[in-house]
ZADO-1210 file (C-alpha; in nm, 4 decimals, padded with zeros to 6 digits):
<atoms>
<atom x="06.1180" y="23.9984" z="-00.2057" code="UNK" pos="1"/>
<atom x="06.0876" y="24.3412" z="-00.2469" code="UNK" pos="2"/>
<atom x="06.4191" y="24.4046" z="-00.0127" code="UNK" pos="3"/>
<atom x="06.6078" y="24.2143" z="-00.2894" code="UNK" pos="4"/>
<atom x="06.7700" y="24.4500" z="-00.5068" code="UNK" pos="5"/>
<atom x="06.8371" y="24.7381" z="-00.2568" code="UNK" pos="6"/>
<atom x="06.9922" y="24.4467" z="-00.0093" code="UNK" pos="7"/>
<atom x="07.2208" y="24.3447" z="-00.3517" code="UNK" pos="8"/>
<atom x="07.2990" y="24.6984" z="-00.4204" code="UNK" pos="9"/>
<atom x="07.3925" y="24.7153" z="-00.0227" code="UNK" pos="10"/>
<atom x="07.6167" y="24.3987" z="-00.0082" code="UNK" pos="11"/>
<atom x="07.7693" y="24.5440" z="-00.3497" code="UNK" pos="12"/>
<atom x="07.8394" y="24.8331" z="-00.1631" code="UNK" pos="13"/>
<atom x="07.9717" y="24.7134" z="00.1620" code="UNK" pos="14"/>
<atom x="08.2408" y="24.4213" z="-00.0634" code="UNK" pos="15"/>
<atom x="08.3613" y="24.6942" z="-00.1988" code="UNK" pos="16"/>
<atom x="08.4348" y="24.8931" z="00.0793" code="UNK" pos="17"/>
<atom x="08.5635" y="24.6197" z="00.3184" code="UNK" pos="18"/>
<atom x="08.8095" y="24.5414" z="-00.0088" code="UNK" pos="19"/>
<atom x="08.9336" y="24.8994" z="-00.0149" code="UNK" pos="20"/>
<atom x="08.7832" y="24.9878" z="-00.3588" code="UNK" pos="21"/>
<atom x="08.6681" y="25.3463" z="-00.4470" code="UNK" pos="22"/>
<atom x="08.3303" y="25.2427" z="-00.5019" code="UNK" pos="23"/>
<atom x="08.1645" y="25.5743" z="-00.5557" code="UNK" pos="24"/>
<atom x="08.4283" y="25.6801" z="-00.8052" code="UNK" pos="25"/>
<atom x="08.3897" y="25.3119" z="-01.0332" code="UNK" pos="26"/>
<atom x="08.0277" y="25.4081" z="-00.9511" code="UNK" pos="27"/>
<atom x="08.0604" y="25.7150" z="-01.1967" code="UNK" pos="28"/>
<atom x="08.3096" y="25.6010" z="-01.4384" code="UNK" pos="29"/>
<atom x="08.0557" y="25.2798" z="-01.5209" code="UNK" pos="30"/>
<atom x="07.7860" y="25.5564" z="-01.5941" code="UNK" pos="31"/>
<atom x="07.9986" y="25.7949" z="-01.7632" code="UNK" pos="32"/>
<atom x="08.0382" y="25.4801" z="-02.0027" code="UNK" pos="33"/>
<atom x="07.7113" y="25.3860" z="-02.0063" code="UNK" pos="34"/>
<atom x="07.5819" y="25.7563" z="-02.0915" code="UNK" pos="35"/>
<atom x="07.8344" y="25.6935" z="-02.3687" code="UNK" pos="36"/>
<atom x="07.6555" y="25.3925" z="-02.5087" code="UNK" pos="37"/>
<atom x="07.3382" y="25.5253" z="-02.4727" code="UNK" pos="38"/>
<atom x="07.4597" y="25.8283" z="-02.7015" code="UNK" pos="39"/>
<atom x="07.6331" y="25.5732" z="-02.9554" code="UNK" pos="40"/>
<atom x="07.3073" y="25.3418" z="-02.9867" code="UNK" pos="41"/>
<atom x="07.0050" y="25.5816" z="-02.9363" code="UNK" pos="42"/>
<atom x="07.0150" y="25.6671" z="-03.3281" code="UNK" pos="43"/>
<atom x="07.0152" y="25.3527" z="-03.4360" code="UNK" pos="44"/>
<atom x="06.7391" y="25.2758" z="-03.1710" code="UNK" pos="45"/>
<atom x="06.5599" y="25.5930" z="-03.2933" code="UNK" pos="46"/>
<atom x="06.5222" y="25.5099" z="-03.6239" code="UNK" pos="47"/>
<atom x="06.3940" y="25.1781" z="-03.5799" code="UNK" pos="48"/>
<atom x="06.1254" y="25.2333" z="-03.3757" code="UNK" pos="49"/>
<atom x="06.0792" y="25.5090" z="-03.6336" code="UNK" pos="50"/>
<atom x="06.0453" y="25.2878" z="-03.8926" code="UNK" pos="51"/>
<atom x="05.8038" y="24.9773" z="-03.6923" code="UNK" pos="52"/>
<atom x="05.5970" y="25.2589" z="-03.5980" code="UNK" pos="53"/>
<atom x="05.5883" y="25.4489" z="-03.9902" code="UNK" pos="54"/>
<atom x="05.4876" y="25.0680" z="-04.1553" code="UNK" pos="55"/>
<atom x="05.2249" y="25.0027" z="-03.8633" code="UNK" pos="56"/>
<atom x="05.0544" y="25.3276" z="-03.9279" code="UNK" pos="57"/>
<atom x="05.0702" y="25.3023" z="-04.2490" code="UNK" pos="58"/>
<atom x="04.8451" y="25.0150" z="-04.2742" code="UNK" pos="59"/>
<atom x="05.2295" y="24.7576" z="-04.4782" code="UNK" pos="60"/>
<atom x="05.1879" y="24.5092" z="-04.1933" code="UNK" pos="61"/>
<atom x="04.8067" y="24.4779" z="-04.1873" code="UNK" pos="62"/>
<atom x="04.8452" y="24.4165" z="-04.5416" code="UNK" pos="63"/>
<atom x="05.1134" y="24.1478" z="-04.5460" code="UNK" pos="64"/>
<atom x="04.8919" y="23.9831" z="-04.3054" code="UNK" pos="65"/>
<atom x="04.5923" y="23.9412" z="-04.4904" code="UNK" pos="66"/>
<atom x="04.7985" y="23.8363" z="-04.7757" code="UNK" pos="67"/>
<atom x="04.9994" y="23.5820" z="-04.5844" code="UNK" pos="68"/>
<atom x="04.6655" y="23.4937" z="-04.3563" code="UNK" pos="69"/>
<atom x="04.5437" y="23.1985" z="-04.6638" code="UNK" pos="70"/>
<atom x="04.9050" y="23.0983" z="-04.7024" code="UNK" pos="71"/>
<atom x="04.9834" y="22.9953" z="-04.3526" code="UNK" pos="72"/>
<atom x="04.6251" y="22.7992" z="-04.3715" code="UNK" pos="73"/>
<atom x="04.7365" y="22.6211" z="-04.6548" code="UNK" pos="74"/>
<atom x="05.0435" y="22.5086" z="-04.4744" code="UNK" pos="75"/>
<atom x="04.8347" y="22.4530" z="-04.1298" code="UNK" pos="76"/>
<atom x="04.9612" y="22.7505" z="-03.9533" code="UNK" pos="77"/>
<atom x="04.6954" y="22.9208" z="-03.7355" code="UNK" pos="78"/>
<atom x="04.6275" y="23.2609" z="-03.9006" code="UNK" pos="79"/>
<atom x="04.5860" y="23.3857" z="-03.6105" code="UNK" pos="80"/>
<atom x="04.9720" y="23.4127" z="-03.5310" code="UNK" pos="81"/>
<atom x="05.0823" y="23.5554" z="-03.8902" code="UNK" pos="82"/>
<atom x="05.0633" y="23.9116" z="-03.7564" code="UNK" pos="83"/>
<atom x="05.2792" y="23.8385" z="-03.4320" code="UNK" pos="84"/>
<atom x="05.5105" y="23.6058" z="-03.6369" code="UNK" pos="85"/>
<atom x="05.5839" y="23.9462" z="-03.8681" code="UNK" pos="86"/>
<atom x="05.6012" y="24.1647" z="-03.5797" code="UNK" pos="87"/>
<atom x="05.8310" y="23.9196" z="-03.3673" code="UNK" pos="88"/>
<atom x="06.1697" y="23.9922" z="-03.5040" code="UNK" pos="89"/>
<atom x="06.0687" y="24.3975" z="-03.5112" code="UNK" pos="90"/>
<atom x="05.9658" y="24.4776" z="-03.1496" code="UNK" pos="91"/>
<atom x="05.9389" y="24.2364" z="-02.8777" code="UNK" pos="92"/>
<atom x="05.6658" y="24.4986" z="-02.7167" code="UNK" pos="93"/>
<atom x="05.4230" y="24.4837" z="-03.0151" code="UNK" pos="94"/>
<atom x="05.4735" y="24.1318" z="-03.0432" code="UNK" pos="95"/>
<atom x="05.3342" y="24.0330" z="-02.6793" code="UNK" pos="96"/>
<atom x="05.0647" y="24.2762" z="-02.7450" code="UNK" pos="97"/>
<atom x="04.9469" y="24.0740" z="-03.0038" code="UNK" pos="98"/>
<atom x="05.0456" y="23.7678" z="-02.7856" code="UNK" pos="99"/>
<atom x="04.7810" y="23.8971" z="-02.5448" code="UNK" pos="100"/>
<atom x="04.5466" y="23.9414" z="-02.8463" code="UNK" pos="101"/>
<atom x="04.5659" y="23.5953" z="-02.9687" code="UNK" pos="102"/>
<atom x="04.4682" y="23.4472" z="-02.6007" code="UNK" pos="103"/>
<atom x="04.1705" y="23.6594" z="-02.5661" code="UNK" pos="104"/>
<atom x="04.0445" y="23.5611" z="-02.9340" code="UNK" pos="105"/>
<atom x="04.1351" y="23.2173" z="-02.9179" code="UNK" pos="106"/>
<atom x="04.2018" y="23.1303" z="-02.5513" code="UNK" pos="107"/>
<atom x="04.5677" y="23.0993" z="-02.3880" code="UNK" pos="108"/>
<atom x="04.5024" y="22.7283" z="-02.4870" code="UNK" pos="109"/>
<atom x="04.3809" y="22.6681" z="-02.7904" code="UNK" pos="110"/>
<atom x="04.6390" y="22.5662" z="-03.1182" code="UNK" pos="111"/>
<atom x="04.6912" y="22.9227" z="-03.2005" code="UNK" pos="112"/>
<atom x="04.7274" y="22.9962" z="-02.8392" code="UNK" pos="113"/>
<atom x="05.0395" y="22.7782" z="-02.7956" code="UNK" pos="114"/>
<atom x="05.1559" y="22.8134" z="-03.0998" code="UNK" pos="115"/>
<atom x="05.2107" y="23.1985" z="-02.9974" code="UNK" pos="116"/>
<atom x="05.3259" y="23.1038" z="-02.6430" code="UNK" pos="117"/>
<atom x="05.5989" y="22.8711" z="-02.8059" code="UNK" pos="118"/>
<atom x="05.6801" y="23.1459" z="-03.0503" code="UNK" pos="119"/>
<atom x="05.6770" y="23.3945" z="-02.7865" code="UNK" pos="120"/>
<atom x="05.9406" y="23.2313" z="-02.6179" code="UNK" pos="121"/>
<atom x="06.1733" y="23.0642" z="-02.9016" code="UNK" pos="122"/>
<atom x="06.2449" y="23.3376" z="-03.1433" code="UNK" pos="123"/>
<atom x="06.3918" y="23.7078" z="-03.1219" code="UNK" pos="124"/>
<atom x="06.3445" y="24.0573" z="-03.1619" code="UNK" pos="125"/>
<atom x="06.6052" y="24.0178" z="-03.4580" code="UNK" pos="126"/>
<atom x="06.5828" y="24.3936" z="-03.5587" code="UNK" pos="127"/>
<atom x="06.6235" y="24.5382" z="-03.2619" code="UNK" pos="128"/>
<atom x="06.8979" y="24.3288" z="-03.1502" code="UNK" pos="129"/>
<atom x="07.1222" y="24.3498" z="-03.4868" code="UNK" pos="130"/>
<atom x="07.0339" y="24.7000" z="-03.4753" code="UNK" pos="131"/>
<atom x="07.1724" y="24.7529" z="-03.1009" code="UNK" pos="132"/>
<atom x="07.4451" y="24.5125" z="-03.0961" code="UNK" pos="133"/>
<atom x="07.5873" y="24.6338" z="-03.4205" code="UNK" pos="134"/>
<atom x="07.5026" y="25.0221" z="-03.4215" code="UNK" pos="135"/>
<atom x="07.6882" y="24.9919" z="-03.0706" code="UNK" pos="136"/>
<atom x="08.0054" y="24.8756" z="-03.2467" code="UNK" pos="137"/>
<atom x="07.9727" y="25.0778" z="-03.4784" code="UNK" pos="138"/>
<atom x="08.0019" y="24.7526" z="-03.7659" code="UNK" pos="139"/>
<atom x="07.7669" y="24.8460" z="-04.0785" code="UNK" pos="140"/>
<atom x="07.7727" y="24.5876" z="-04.2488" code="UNK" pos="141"/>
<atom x="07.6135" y="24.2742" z="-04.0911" code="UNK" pos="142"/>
<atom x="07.7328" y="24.0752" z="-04.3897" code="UNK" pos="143"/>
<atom x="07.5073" y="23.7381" z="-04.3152" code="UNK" pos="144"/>
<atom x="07.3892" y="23.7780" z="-03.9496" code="UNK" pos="145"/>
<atom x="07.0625" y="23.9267" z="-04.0906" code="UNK" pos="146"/>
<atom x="06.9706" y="23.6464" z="-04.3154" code="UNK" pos="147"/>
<atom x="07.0320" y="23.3315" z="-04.0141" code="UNK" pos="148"/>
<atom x="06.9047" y="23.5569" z="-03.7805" code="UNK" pos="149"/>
<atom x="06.5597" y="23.5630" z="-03.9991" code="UNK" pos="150"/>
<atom x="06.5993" y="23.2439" z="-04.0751" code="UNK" pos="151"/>
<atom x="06.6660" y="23.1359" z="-03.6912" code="UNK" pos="152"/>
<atom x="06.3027" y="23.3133" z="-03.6535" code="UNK" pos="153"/>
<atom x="06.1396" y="23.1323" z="-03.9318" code="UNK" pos="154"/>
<atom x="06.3028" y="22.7607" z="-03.7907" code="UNK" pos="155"/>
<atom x="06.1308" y="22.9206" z="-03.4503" code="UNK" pos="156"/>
<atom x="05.8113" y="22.9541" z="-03.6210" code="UNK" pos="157"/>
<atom x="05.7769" y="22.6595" z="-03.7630" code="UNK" pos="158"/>
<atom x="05.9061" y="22.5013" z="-03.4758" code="UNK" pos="159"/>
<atom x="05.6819" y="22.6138" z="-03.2995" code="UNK" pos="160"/>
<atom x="05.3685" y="22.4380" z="-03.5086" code="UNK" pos="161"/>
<atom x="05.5338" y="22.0971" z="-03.5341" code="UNK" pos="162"/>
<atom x="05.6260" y="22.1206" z="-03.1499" code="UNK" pos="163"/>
<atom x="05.2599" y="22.2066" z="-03.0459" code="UNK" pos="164"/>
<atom x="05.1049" y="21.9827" z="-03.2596" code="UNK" pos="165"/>
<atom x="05.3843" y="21.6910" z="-03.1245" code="UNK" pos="166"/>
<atom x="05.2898" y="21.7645" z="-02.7740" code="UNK" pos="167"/>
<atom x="04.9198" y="21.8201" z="-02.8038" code="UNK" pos="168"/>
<atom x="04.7628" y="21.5876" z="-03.0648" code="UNK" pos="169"/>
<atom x="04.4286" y="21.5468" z="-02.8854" code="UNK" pos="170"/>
</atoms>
């Protein structure tokens, strides 16, 4: 298995040669392009994991969490998942951390512990990917993609409760 990609590279290769195609030369035209990308997105990139990184230090999201904690209770939401919920549609990385949190807490199978797998795999890293799709584009304004984006998330999160609680009443 670990032959996989270097035999796909190879087989890339050797198509390409047996079809007469300069396949060094495309080789460094499709990274010229990507190096051009990568210099068209990184600010945006930058300044977003700026930003997720400024509020988590800075104590916002630990905040909204205990204040949102007693609301999701009220409305049978494990509290447990409020923190990875917020963190979900900011950075995909923080948000399996806290994935990885929730099963050694509550257990990989407990409510809270599907609840997170579910949400895990049903919503987005909505930030990032607005912020990476668009900055690469160059578009500014996202006229309504942020709002059903967020609300995509939220459908995923409460999805995610009614679905677990569907599939696992006892």
């Amino acid at each position: 298995m670990e032959m996989a990609m270097p035999l796909f590279a190879l087989a890339i290769v050797v198509f390409g040669l047996v079809r007469h195609v300069p396949v060094f030369d495309l080789f460094l035209e499709g990274a010229r392009e990507g190096m051009k990308t990568l210099y068209t997105i990184a600010p945006t990139i930058i300044g977003l994991i700026f930003a997720v990184s400024l509020l988590k230090a800075s104590g916002a999201v630990d905040a909204v969490c205990r204040l949102l904690a007693p609301l999701a209770e009220r409305w049978c939401f494990p509290a447990e998942i409020v923190p990875m919920a917020m963190l979900r549609p900011v950075s995909g990385s923080g948000a399996t951390a806290l994935l990885l949190s929730v099963f050694e807490d509550c257990g990989p199978d407990s409510f809270a512990g599907r609840v997170a797998s579910v949400l895990a795999g049903s919503s987005e890293t909505t930030f990032y990917a607005v912020a990476m799709y668009y900055g690469s584009v160059h578009v500014k304004k996202t006229r309504h993609t942020l709002f059903a984006a967020l609300a995509a998330d939220l459908t995923a999160l409460i999805m995610s409760v009614v679905t677990v609680r569907m599939l696992f009443k006892g």
